[in-house]
C-alpha positions as a printed Julia matrix, in Angstrom:
209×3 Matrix{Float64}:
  42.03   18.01  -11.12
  40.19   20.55   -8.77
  38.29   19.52   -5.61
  35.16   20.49   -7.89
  35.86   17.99   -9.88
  36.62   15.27   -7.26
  33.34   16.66   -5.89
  31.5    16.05   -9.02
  33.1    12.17   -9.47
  32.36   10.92   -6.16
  28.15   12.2    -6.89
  28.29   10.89  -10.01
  29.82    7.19   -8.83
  27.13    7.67   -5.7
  24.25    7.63   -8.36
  25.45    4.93  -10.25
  25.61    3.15   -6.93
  22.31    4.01   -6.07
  20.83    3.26   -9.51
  22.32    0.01   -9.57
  21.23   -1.11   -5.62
  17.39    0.7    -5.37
  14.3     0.75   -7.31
  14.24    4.5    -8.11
  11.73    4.54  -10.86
   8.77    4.35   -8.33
   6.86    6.65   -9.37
   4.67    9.03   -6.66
   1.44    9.11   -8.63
   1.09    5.74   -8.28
   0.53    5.99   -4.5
  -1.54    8.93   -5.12
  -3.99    7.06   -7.53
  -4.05    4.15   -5.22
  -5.15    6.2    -2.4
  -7.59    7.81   -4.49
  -8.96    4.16   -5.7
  -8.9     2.89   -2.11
 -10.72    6.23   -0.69
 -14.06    5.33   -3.68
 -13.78    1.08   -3.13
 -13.71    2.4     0.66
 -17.32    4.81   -0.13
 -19.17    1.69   -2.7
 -18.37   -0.74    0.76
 -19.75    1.62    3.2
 -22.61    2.42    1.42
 -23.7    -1.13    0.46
 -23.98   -1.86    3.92
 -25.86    1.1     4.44
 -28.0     0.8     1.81
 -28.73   -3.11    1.53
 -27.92   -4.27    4.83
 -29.25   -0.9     6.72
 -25.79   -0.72    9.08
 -23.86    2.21    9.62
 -20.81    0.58    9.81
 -18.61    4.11   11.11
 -20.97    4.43   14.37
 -19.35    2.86   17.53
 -21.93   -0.01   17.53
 -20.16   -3.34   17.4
 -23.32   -5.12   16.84
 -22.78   -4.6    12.81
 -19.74   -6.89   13.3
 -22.21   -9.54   13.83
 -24.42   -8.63   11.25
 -21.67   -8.74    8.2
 -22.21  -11.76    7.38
 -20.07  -14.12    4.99
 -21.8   -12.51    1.4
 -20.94   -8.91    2.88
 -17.14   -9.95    3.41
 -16.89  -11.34   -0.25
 -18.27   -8.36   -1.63
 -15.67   -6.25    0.43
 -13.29   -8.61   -0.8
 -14.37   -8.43   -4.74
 -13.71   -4.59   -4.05
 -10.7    -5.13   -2.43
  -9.46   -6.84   -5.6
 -10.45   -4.37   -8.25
  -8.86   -2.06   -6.19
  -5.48   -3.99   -5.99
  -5.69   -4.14  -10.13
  -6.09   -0.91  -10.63
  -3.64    0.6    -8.33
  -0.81   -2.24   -9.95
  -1.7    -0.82  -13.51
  -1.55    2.85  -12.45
   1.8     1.93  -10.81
   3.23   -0.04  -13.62
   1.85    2.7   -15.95
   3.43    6.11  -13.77
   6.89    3.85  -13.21
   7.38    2.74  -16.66
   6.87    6.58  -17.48
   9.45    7.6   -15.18
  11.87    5.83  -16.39
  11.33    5.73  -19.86
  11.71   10.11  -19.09
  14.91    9.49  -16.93
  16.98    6.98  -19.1
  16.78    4.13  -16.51
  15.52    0.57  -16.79
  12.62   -0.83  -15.27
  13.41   -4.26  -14.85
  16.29   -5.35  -13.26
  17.81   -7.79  -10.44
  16.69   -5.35   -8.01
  13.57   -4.93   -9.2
  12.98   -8.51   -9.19
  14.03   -8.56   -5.4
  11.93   -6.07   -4.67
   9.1    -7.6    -5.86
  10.31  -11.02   -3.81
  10.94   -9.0    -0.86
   7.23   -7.46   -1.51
   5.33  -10.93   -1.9
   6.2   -13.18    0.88
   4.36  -11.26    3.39
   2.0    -9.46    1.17
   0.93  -13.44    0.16
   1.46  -14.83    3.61
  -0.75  -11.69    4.71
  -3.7   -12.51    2.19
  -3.63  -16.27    3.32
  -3.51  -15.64    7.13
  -6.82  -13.09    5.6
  -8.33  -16.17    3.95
  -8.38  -17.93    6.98
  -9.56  -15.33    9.26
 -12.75  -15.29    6.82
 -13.34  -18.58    6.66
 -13.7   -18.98   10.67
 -15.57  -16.24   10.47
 -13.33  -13.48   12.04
 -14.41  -10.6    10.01
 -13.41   -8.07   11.99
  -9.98   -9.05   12.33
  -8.98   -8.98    8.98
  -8.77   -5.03    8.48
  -6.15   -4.79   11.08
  -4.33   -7.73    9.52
  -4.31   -6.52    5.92
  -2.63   -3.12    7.31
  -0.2    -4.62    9.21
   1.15   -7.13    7.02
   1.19   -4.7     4.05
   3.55   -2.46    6.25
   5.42   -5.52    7.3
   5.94   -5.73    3.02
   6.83   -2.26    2.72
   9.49   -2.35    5.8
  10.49   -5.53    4.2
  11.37   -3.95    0.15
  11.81   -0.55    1.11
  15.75   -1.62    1.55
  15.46   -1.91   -2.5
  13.85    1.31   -2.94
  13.22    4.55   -2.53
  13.14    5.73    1.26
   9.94    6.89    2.14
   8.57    3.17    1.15
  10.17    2.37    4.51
   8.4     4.69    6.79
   4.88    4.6     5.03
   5.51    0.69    5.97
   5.76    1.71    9.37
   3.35    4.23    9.68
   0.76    0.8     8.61
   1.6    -1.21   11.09
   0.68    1.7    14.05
  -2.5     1.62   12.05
  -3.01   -1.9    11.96
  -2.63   -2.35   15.89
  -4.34    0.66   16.69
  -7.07   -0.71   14.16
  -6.58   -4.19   16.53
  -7.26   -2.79   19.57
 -10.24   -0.3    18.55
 -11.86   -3.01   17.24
 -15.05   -2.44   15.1
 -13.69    0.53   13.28
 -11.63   -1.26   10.65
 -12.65    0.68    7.86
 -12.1     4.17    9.11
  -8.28    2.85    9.21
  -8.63    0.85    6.4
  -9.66    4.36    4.66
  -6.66    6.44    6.37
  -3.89    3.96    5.7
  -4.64    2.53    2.12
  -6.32    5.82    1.19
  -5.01    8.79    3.0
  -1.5     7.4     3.16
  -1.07    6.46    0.43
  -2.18   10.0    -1.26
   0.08   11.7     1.0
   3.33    9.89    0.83
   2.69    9.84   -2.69
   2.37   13.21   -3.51
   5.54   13.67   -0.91
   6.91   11.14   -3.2
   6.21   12.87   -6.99
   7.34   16.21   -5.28
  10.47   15.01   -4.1
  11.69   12.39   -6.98
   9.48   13.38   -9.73
């Protein structure tokens, strides 16, 4: 046997490996499509509180965080969940293609720890969330939904592909940065779930198809 050969069985064991340890099918247009839902949810939010509420919530006035009141918040957070549907059916819908068009299974034992590894801080996140809203700390809850979504990513990206992992970081600088310029929530709301997202995910679809 040549040391092509040997070459060629050592890759081939290494993708078996990997096929059997990470959640490859992840498909990049899903982040794309979630960036691009986030980005319009983002523009219907801003311009309902322009419109009905008559606040510019981009200028550097903090006075419009005391002007959202509890109504405003729900409404964000009925967008926030159409949003969230959408981008899980695009995702199921691009990774279910992927695989079907590479031979591999979708769900497995590491998809299913994954997904674990994905909800306990993406649920503990929209509890903590609940709470903020309900004492009436509106504009603490952008911040906190970017941080403890990277905090899920960092947390599942061990189970998938590897660019999972530093998108997860790259939302919890946004998050704290989002913390400490306080007021401005949406503009990072807008970069990290929209921007992000379309980037990495195009990086993504490029890269693994």
């Amino acid at each position: 046997m040549t040391q092509a050969d040997h070459l060629k069985q050592l890759t081939d064991i290494r993708e078996i490996m990997e096929k059997s340890s990470r959640f490859i099918s992840l498909s990049g247009l899903s982040g794309v499509f979630a960036g691009f839902f986030a980005l319009v949810g983002a523009g219907i939010f801003y311009y309902y509180c322009l419109n009905q509420l008559g606040v510019d919530i981009l200028t550097s006035n903090h006075t419009h965080l005391l002007i959202l009141d509890e109504n405003t918040m729900l409404y964000g957070l009925f967008i926030a969940t159409i949003i969230l549907v959408l981008s899980i059916g695009c995702g199921i819908y691009f990774t279910t293609r992927k695989a079907k068009r590479k031979g591999l299974q979708v769900w497995h034992s590491t998809t299913w720890r994954l997904l674990i590894n994905l909800a306990i801080p993406l649920v503990t996140g929209g509890l903590f969330c609940l709470m903020l809203l309900k004492y009436g700390l509106f504009s603490m809850v952008a911040p906190c939904t970017l941080i403890f979504y990277g905090l899920a990513l960092l947390n599942g990206s061990k189970y998938t592909l590897e660019e999972i992992r530093y998108l997860g970081i790259s939302e919890i600088v946004l998050g704290l940065l989002s913390m400490y310029f306080i007021g401005f929530g949406i503009i990072f709301w807008v970069i990290g779930f929209g921007i992000l997202h379309i980037v990495y995910g195009w990086y993504m679809y490029k890269q693994h198809g």
